[in-house]
C-alpha positions as CSV (number, residue, x, y, z in Angstrom):
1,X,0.2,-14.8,4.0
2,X,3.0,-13.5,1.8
3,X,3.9,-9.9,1.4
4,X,5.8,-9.3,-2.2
5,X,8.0,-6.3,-1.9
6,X,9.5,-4.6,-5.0
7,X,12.3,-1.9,-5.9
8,X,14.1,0.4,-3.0
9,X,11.1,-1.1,-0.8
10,X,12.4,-4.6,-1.2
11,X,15.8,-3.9,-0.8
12,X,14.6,-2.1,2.9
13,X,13.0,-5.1,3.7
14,X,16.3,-6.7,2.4
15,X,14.0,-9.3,0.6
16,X,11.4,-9.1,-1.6
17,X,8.8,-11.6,-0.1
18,X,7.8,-11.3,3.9
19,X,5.4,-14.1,5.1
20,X,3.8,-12.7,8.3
21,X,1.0,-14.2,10.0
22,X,-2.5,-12.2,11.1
23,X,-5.8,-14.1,12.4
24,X,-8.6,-15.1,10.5
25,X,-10.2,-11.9,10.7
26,X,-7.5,-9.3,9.7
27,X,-8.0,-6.5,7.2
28,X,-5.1,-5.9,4.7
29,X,-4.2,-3.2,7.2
30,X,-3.6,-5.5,9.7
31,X,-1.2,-7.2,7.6
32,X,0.5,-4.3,6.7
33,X,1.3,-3.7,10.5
34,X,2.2,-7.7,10.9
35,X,4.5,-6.6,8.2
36,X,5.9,-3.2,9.5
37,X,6.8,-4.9,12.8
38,X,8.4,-7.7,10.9
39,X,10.5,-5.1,8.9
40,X,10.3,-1.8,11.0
41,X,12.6,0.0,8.8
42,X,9.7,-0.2,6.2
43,X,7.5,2.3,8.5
44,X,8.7,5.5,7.2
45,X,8.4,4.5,3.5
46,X,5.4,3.7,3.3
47,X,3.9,5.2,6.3
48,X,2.9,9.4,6.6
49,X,3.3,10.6,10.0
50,X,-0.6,10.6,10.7
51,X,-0.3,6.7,9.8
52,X,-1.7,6.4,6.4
53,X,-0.5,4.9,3.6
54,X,1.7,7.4,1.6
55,X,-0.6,8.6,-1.3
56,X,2.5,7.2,-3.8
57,X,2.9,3.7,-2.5
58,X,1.0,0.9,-4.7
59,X,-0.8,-1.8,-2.5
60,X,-2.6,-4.6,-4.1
61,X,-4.2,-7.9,-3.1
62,X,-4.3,-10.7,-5.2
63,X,-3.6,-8.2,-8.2
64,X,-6.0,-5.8,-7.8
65,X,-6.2,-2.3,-5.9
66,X,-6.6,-2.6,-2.4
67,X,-7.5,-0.5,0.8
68,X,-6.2,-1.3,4.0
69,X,-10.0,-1.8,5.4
70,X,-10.3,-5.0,2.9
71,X,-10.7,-8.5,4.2
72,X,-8.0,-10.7,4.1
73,X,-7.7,-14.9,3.8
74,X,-4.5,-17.0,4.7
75,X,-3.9,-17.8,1.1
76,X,-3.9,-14.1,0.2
77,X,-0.8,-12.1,-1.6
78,X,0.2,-8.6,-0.8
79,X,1.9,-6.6,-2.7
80,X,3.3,-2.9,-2.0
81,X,5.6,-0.9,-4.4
82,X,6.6,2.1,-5.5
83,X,5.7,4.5,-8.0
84,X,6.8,3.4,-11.5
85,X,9.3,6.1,-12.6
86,X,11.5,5.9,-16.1
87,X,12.3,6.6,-19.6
């Protein structure tokens, strides 16, 4: 499954699209760690220290809002960014 990165997160990553892979009965969680140990230096951004996702960090699957409990399938597509900041 493909993980889309965008703004300072991407360039952490140093790409904007991760594929990792997770078994067929992973939870969007899961993928987020298959992700973090892909690209460890994304821990800490997106990451508080008690292990949740940081309360500013968009995730979405397919699109919509996500929770790191949802089900995932293979064909799925993550996305994590930042808040949107700008004038």
């Amino acid at each position: 499954m493909e993980w889309k990165l965008f703004a300072d997160l991407a360039e952490v990553a140093g790409d904007d699209r991760v594929d990792v892979t997770v078994s067929a009965d992973a939870t969007v969680g899961d993928a987020l760690e298959a992700l973090l140990d892909e690209r460890p230096a994304l821990r800490e951004r997106v990451l508080a220290d008690d292990g949740t996702l940081y309360d500013h960090v968009n995730l979405l699957r397919n699109g919509a809002d996500a929770t790191l409990d949802d089900a995932v399938d293979g064909g799925d597509e993550l996305a994590l960014f930042p808040p949107v900041s700008g004038g």
